[in-house]
C-alpha positions as a Python dict, from the first residue, in 0.01 Angstrom:
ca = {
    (1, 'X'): (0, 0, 0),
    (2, 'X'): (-188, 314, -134),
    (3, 'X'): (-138, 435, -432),
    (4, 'X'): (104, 793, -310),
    (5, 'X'): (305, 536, -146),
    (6, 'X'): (301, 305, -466),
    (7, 'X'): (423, 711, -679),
    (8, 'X'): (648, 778, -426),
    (9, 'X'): (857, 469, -433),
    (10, 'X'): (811, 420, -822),
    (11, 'X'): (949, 770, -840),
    (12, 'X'): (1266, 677, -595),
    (13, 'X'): (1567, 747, -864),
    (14, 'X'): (1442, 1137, -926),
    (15, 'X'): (1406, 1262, -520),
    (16, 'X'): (1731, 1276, -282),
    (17, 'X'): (1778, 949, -130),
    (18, 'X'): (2075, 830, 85),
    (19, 'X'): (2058, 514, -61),
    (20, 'X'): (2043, 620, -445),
    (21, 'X'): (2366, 562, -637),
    (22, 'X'): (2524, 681, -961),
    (23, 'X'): (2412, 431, -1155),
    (24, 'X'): (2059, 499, -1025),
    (25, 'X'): (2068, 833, -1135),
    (26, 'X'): (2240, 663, -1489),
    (27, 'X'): (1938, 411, -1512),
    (28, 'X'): (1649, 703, -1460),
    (29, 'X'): (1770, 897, -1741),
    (30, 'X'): (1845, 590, -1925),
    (31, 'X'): (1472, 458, -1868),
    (32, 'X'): (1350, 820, -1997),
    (33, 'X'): (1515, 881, -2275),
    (34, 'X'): (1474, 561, -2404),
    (35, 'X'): (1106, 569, -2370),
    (36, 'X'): (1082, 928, -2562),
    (37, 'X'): (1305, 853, -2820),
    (38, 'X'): (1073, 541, -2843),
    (39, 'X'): (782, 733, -2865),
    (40, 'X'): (961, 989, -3113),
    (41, 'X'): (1136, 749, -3309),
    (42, 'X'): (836, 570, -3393),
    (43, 'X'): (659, 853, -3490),
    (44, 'X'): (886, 971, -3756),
    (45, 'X'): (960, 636, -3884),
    (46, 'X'): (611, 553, -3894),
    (47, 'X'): (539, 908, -4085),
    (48, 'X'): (825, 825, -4323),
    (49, 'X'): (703, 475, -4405),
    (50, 'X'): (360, 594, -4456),
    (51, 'X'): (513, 897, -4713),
    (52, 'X'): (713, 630, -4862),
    (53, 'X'): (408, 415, -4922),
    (54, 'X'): (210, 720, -5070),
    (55, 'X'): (496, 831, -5305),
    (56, 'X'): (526, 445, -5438),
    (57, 'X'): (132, 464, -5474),
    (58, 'X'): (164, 796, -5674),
    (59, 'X'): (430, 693, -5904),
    (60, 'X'): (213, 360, -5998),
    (61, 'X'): (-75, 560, -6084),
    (62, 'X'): (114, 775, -6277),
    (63, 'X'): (315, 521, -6489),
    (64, 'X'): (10, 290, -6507),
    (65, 'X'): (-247, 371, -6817),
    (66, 'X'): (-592, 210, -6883),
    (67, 'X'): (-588, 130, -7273),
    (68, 'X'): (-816, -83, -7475),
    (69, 'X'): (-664, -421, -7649),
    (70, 'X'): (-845, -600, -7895),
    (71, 'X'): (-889, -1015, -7891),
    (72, 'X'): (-718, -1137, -8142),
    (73, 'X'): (-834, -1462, -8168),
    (74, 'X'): (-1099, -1691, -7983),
    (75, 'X'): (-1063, -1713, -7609),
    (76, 'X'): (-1067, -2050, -7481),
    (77, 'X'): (-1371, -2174, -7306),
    (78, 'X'): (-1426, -2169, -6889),
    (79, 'X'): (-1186, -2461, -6753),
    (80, 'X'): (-1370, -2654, -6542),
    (81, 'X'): (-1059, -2632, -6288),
    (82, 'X'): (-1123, -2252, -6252),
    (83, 'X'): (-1493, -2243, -6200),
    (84, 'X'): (-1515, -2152, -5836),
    (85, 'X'): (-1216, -1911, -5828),
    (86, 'X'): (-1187, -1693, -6184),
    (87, 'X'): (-1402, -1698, -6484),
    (88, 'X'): (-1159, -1496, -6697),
    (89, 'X'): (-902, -1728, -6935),
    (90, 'X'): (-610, -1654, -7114),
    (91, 'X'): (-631, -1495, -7474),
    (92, 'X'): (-397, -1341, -7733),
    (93, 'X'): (-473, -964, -7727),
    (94, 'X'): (-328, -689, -7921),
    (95, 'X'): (-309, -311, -7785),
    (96, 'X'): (-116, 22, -7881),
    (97, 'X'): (90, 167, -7590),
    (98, 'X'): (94, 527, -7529),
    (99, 'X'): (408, 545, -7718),
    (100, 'X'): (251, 472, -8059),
    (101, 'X'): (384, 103, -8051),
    (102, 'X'): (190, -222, -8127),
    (103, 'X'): (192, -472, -7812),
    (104, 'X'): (110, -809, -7865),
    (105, 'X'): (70, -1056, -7524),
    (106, 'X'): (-164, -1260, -7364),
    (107, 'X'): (-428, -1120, -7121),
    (108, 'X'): (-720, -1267, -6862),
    (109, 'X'): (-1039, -1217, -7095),
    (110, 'X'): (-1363, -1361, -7059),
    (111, 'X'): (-1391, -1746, -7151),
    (112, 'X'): (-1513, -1786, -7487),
    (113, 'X'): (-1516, -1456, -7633),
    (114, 'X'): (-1510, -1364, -7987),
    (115, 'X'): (-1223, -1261, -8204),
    (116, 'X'): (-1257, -844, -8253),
    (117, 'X'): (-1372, -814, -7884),
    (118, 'X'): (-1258, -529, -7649),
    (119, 'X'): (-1043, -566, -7285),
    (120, 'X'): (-952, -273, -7126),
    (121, 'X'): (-591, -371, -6961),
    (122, 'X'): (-374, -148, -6744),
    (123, 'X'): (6, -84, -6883),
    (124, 'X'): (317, 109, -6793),
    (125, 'X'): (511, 348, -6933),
    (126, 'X'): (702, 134, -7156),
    (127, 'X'): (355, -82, -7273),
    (128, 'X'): (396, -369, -7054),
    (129, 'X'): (77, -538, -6893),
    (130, 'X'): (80, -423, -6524),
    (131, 'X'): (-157, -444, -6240),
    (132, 'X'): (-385, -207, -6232),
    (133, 'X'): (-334, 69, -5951),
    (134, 'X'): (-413, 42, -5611),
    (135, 'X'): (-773, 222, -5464),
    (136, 'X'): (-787, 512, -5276),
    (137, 'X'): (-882, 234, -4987),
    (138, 'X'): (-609, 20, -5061),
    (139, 'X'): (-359, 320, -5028),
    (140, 'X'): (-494, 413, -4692),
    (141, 'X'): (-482, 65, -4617),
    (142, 'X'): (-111, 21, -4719),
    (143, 'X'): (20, 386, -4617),
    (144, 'X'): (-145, 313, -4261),
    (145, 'X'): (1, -91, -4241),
    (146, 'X'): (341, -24, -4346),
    (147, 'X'): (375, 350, -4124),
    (148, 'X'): (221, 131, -3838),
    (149, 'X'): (503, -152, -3847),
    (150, 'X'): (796, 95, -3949),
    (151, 'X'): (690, 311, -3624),
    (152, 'X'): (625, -28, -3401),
    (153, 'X'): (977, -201, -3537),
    (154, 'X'): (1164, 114, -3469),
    (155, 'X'): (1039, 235, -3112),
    (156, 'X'): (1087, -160, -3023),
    (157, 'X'): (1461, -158, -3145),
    (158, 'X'): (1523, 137, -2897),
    (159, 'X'): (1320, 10, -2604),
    (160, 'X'): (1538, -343, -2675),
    (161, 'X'): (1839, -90, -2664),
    (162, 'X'): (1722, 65, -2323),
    (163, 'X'): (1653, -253, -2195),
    (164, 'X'): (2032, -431, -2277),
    (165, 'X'): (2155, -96, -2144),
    (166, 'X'): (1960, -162, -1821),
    (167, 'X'): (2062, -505, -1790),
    (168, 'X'): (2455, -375, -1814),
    (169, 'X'): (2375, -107, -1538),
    (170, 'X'): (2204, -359, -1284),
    (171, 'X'): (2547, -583, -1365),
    (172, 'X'): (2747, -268, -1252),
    (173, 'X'): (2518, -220, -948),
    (174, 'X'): (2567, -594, -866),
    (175, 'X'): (2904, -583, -885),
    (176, 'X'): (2945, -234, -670),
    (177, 'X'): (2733, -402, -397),
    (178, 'X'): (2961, -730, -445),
    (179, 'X'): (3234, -503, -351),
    (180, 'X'): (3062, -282, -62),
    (181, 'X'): (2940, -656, 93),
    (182, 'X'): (3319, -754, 68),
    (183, 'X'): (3488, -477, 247),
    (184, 'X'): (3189, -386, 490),
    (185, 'X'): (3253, -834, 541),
    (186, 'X'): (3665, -819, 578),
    (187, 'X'): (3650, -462, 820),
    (188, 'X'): (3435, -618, 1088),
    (189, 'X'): (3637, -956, 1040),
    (190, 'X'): (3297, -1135, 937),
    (191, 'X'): (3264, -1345, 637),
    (192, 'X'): (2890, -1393, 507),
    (193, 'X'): (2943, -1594, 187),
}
């Protein structure tokens, strides 16, 4: 089979045909829309992931402050536990938020390090400890991740939608050729099934 002979019988639904039906026709358009509101769908829910991303990375950065704490008392030394993973322990620290408050807490210092030392630590508005804010990389990373997913997820659901619609139209077709089989069957007096 060439391939204008493969187009021309791929393309069937959309030329006049004597054998095409009404639920041919149905199908087509069901088939195209389906696959451009796919396409579209998942564009704008991928674009709207990806803003939503970039808004949630703006607002950390701009709740999140670098301040510096001071030790308060002794870290503990390396555990032996931790070598190969972290070589930063838990130590009392003591930092004022942006607010003007004193903050007490614990923080990941370096093992053994003197009472008086410096940490700088990340907090939020209120003072809290917080992760520190994502890179510029990491942002990209995320924004492009999550506007990748949202657009895949969403152009899926409506191709799944297009595809249970297509299953219900080859039912009706089955059924209408059920039908034609049985009267063409009963006129001429012959029974085939």
């Amino acid at each position: 089979m060439e391939a204008s002979e493969r187009m021309t019988v791929r393309w069937w639904r959309w030329r006049r045909n004597t054998l095409k039906r009404r639920v041919d026709v149905v199908e087509a358009w069901v088939v195209l829309a389906g696959w451009v509101l796919a396409l579209l769908g998942g564009l704008v829910a991928g674009l709207a992931a990806a803003g939503s991303v970039e808004r949630a990375v703006e607002r950390q950065r701009a709740e999140s402050r670098r301040v510096t704490a001071v030790l308060v008392e002794e870290a503990p030394g390396p555990s032996p536990a931790r070598a190969a993973s972290d070589h930063r322990v838990w130590g009392k620290v003591r930092w004022t938020a942006p607010d003007g408050s004193t903050h007490r807490e614990e923080a990941r210092v370096a093992p053994s390090a003197p009472a008086g030392s410096t940490v700088s630590l990340w907090v939020n508005r209120s003072g809290d400890i917080t992760t520190p804010p994502v890179s510029g990389g990491e942002a990209w990373l995320h924004m492009a991740m999550g506007g990748a997913l949202a657009g895949v997820f969403a152009g899926g659901a409506v191709l799944g939608a297009t595809w249970v619609t297509r299953l219900a139209l080859d039912r009706r077709r089955m059924a209408q050729w059920d039908a034609e089989w049985e009267r063409i069957d009963t006129r001429r007096g012959w029974k085939t099934g």
